[in-house]
C-alpha positions in Angstrom: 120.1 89.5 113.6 117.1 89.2 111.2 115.1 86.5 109.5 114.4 87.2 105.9 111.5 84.5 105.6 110.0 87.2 107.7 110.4 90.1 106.1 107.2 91.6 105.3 107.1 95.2 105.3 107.9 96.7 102.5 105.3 99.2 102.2 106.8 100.7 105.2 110.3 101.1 102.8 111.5 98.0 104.6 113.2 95.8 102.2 114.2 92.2 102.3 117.7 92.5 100.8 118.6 94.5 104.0 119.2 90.5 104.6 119.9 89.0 102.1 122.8 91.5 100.8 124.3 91.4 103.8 127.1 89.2 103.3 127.8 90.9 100.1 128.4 94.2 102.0 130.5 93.0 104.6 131.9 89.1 103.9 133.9 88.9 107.1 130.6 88.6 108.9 129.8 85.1 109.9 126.3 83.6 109.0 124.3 81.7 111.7 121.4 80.1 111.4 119.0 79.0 113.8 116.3 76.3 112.8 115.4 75.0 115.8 112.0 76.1 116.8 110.3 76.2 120.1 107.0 76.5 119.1 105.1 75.2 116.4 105.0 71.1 116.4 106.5 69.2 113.5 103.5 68.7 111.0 103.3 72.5 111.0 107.3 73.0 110.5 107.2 70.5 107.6 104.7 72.6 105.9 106.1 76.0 106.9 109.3 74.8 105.6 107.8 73.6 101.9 106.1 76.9 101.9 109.2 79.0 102.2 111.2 76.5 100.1 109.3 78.3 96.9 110.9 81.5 97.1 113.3 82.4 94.4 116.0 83.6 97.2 116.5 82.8 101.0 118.7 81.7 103.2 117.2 77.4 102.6 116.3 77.1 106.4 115.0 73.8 107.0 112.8 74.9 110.9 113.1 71.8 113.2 111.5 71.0 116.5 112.0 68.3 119.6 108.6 68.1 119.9 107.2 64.6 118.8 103.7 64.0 117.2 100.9 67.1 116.6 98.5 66.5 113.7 98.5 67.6 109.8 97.7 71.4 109.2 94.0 71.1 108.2 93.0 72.5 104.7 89.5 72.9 104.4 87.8 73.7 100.8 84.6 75.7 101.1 81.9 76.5 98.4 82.4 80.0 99.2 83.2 82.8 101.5 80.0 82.6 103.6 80.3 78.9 103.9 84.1 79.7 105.1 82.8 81.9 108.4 80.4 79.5 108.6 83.3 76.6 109.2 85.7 78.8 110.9 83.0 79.6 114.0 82.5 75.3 114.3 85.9 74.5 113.9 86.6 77.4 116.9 83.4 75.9 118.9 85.1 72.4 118.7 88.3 73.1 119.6 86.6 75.3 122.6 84.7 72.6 123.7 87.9 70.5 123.6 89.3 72.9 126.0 91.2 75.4 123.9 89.8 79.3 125.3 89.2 81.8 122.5 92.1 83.4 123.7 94.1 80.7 122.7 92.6 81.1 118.9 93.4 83.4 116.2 91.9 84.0 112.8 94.6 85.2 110.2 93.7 86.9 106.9 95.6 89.1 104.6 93.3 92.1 104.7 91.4 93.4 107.1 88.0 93.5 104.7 88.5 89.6 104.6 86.9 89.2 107.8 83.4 91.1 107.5 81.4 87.8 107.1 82.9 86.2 109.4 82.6 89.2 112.2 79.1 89.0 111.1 78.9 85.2 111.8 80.7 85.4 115.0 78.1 88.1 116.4 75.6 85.8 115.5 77.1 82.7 117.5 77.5 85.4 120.5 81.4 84.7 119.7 83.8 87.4 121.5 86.9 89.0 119.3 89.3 91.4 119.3 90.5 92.6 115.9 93.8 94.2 115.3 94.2 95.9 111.7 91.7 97.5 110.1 88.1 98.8 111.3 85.5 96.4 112.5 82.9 95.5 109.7 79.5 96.8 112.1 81.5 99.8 112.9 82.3 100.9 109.4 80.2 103.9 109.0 79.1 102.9 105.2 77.5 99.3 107.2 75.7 101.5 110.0 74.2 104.1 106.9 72.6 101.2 105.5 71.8 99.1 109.1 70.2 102.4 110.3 67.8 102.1 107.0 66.5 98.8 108.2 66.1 100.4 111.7 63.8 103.2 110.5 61.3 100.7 108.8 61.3 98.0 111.9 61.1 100.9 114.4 59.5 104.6 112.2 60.2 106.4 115.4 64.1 105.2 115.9 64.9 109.5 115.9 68.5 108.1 115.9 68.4 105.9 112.5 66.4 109.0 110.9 68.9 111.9 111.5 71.6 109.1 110.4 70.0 108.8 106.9 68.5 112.0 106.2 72.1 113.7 106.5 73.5 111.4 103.4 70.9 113.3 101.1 73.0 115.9 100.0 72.4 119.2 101.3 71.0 117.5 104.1 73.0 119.1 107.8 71.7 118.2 111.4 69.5 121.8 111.4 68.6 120.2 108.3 67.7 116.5 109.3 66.5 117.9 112.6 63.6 120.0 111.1 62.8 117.0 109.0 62.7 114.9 111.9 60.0 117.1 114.0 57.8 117.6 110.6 57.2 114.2 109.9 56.5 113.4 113.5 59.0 110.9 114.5 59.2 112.2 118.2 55.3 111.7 119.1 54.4 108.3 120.1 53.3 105.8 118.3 50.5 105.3 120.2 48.1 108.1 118.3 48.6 106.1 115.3 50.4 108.4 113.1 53.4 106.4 111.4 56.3 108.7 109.9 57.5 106.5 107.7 54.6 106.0 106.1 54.5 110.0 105.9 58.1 110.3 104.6 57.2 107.9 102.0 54.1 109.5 100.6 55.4 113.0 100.3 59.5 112.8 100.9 60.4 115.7 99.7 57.3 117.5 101.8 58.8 117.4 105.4 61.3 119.8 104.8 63.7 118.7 101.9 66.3 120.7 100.2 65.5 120.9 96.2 69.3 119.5 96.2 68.4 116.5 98.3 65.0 116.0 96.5 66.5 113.0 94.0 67.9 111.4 96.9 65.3 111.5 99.4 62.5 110.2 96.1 65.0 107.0 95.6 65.3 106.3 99.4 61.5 106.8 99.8 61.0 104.5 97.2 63.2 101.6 98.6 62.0 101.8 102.1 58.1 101.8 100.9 58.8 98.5 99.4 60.6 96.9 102.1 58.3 97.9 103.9 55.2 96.7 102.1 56.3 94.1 99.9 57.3 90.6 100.7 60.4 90.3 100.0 63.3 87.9 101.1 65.3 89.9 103.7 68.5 90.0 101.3 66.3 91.6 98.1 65.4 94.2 100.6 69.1 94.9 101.7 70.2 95.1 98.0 67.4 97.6 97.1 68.5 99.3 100.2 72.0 99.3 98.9 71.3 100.8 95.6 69.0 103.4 96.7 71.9 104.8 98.8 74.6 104.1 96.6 74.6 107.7 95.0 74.7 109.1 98.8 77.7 106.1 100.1 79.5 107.8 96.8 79.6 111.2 97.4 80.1 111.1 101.4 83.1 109.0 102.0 86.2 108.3 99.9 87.2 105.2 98.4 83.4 103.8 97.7 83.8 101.1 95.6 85.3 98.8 98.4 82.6 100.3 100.8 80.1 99.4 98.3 81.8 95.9 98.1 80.7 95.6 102.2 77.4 96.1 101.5 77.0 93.5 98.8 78.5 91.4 101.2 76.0 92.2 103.6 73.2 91.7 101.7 74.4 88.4 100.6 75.0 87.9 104.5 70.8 89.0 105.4 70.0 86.0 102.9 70.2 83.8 105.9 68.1 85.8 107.8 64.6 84.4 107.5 62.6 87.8 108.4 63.7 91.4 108.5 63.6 91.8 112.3 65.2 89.1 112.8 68.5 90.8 110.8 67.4 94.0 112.9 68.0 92.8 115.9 71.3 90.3 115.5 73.3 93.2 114.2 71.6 96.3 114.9 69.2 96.2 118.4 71.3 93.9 120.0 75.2 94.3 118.3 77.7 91.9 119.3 79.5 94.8 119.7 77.6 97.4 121.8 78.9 96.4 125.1 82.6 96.8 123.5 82.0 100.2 122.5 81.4 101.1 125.8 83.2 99.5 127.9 86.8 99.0 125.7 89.2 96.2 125.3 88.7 93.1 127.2 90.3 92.9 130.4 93.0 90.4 131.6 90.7 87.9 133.2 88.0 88.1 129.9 87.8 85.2 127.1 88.1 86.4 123.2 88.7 85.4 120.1 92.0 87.5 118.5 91.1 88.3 114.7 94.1 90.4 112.9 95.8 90.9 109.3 99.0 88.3 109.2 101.0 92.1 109.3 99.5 92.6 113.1 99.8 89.3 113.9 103.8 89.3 113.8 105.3 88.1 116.7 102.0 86.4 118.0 101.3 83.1 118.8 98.1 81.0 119.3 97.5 77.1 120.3 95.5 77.3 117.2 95.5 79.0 114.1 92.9 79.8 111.0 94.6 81.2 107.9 91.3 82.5 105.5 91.1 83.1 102.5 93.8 80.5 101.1 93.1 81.9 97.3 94.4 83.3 95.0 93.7 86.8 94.5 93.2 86.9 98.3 96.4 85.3 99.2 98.3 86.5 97.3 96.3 89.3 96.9 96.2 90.5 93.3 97.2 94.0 94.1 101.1 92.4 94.8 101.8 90.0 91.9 103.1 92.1 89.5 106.7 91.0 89.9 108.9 88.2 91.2 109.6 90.3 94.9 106.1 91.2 95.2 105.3 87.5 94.9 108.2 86.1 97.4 106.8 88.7 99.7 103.3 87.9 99.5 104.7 83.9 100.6 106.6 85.5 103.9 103.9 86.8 104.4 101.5 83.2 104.4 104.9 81.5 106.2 104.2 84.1 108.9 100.4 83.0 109.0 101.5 79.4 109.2 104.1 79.8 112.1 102.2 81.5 114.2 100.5 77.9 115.2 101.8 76.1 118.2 99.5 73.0 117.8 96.7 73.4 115.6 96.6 75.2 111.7 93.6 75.1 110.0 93.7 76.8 106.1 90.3 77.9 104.5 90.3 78.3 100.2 86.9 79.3 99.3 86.1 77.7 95.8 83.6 80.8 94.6 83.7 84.7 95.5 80.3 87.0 94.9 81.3 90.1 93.4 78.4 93.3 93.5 77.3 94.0 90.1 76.7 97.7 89.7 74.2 97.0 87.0 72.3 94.8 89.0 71.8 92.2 86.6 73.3 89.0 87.5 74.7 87.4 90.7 78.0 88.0 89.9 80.5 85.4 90.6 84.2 83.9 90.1 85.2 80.6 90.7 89.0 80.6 92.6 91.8 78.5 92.9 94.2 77.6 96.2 96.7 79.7 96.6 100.1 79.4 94.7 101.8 79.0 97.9 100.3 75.4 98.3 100.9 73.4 95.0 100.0 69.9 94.9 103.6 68.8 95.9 102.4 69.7 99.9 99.2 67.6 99.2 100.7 65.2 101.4 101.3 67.2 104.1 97.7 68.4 104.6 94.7 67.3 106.1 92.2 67.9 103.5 88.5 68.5 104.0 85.7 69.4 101.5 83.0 71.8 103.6 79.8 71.4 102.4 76.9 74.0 102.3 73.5 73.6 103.1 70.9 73.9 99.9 69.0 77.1 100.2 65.5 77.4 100.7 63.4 78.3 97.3 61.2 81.6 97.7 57.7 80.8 97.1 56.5 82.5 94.1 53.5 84.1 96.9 56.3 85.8 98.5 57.4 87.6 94.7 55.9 91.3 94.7 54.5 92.5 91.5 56.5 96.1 92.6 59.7 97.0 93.2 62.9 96.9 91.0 62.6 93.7 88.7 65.9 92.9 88.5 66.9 93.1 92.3 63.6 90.8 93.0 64.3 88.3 90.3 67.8 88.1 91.3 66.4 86.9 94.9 65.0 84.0 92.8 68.3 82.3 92.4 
């Protein structure tokens, strides 16, 4: 027994025409389908089925429930990806104050990077989740590098956030760091008036350095000193945070770009932040996951929010359900169109998504994604459009909603520094 509108694993060699070829291979077998489904209402059938009605082969099931009534699967257009987390945590808050628990919620995406602004945006609504697939944005070690930075210039004796950065200049080991550390002072108190940031960014290279971690150190130095003296909008000083460790994020971990991808993201995030320690202390003195690392998964009796690739999430089912990232490029992602199967596999996949709702569906398409721009020139962006999978012949079968975004707040030209990296400052203009 198998369904092929749910075969979704071929990059575990799993293929599709296991199904579909199997009359071919042995045509005394009897075929049996079962369409009558127990739980998803109608409205969310009706679109399932349309969905799954697009693929070039398939068995042409037409899902049908007893169940009378339910509303229209919600699609709701947002400006962009921010604006997206933004209406995902209301649209969860309503439905909780409507008497749905957390644990009766799910957030659906189709990779597991597609929820960092969101995670962000929960911890900042004290929202609870559980993710399944893929490493929690705030734990990523790349996001704690740079979070650590910010650390050191709220907090200069925070011995933790210093041996954290000083081992990413290269050559830099804990004997290293640790030395380092001692010289410039950071374990003596804060009280005799001696500040070792303000030491480390005089004379970096003089506490200690390695000649081999001597450009490093400098550019560090030099980003931190203007944070720290310059008034700069919270998001400018993540960005020239961001660039100053870039050379460091590249050689210590694999696969930067998409790590360097997170921290655009997260200095597009700290725009909303109206002050520095106000950032510090959502995500970094108070994280809405230190408890969690601790104390482990929830128990039984606990309320949370389930957040988890649409791969994870088969076999699940939630009272409500919200897909993200209804775009293409997302969904589908652009790393699985190159051919007709890729394509039909990528819309199992976002039938999946869509049946694992038992009353609610809500569908996010950002309009606009913010790329990083390793040049630093520009802010960066591409405008999107809905995903394939829901052309205008299911209009009618949607709810549709246009989110809107609140205007954001012009930066005094008092606040512009006459230091600092041009570009990056002017680029906080916009």
């Amino acid at each position: 027994m198998g369904d092929d509108a749910q075969a979704i694993y071929s990059f575990r060699a799993a293929t599709v025409r296991n199904i579909l070829d199997f009359p071919m291979h042995f045509p005394d077998a009897t075929t049996i389908t079962l369409e009558q489904n127990y739980r998803s209402n109608r409205p969310i059938l009706e679109l399932a089925n349309a969905v799954i009605g697009g693929a070039a082969e398939g068995y042409g099931k037409q899902l049908w429930t007893e169940e009378s009534g339910g509303t229209r699967p919600v699609l709701a257009t947002c400006p962009d990806q921010q604006c997206q987390a933004e209406a995902v945590c209301q649209t969860i808050l309503e439905h909780y104050e409507a008497g749905t628990a957390l644990k009766e919620q799910a957030v659906l995406f189709r990779t597991a990077h597609h929820s960092d602004l969101l995670e962000v945006e929960l911890g900042r609504r004290r929202i609870p989740f559980v993710k399944y697939g893929g490493l929690r944005f705030l734990e990523a070690g790349h996001v704690r590098d740079l979070l650590a930075a910010l650390r050191m210039i709220e907090n200069p004796w925070d011995e933790l956030a210093w041996m954290r950065v000083l081992q990413l200049a290269d050559g830099i080991g804990p004997a290293s760091a640790n030395r380092m550390v001692e010289t410039l002072g950071v374990r003596q108190s804060a009280r005799d008036g001696h500040d070792p940031l303000v030491a480390f960014c005089a004379d970096p290279c003089g506490a200690g350095a390695t000649h081999r971690a001597r450009d490093d150190l400098t550019s560090l130095a030099a980003a931190l000193d203007t944070c720290r003296t310059a008034a700069l909008p919270t998001g400018v000083q993540v960005e020239l945070l961001r660039y100053a460790l870039e050379p460091m994020i590249r050689r210590r971990y694999d696969r930067p770009e998409p790590r360097l991808a997170d921290l655009d993201a997260l200095a597009r995030m700290a725009s909303d932040f109206v002050s520095r320690d106000r950032l510090v202390a959502e995500l970094t003195l108070d994280p809405p996951v230190s408890t969690g690392d601790l104390a482990g998964k929830p128990s039984l009796e606990d309320d949370w929010l389930t957040l988890s690739t649409v791969h994870s999430a088969k076999g699940g089912e939630w009272g409500v359900v919200h897909v993200i990232h209804a775009a293409d490029g997302a969904f589908p992602s652009d790393m699985a169109t190159g051919n007709d199967q890729s394509v039909d596999e990528e819309r199992r996949l976002f039938y999946v998504a869509l049946t694992r709702a038992r009353r609610h569906l809500h569908i996010y398409a950002p309009l606009r994604y913010h790329h990083g721009d390793p040049a630093g020139w520009t802010d960066k962006h591409s405008y999107a459009q809905r995903t394939r999978f829901l052309p205008p012949s299911v209009d009618g079968l949607l709810d549709h909603r246009a989110i809107r975004s609140a205007l954001d707040v012009p930066v005094p030209a008092a606040a512009i520094p006459v230091t600092g990296r041009v570009d990056v400052v002017l680029r906080g203009l916009w």
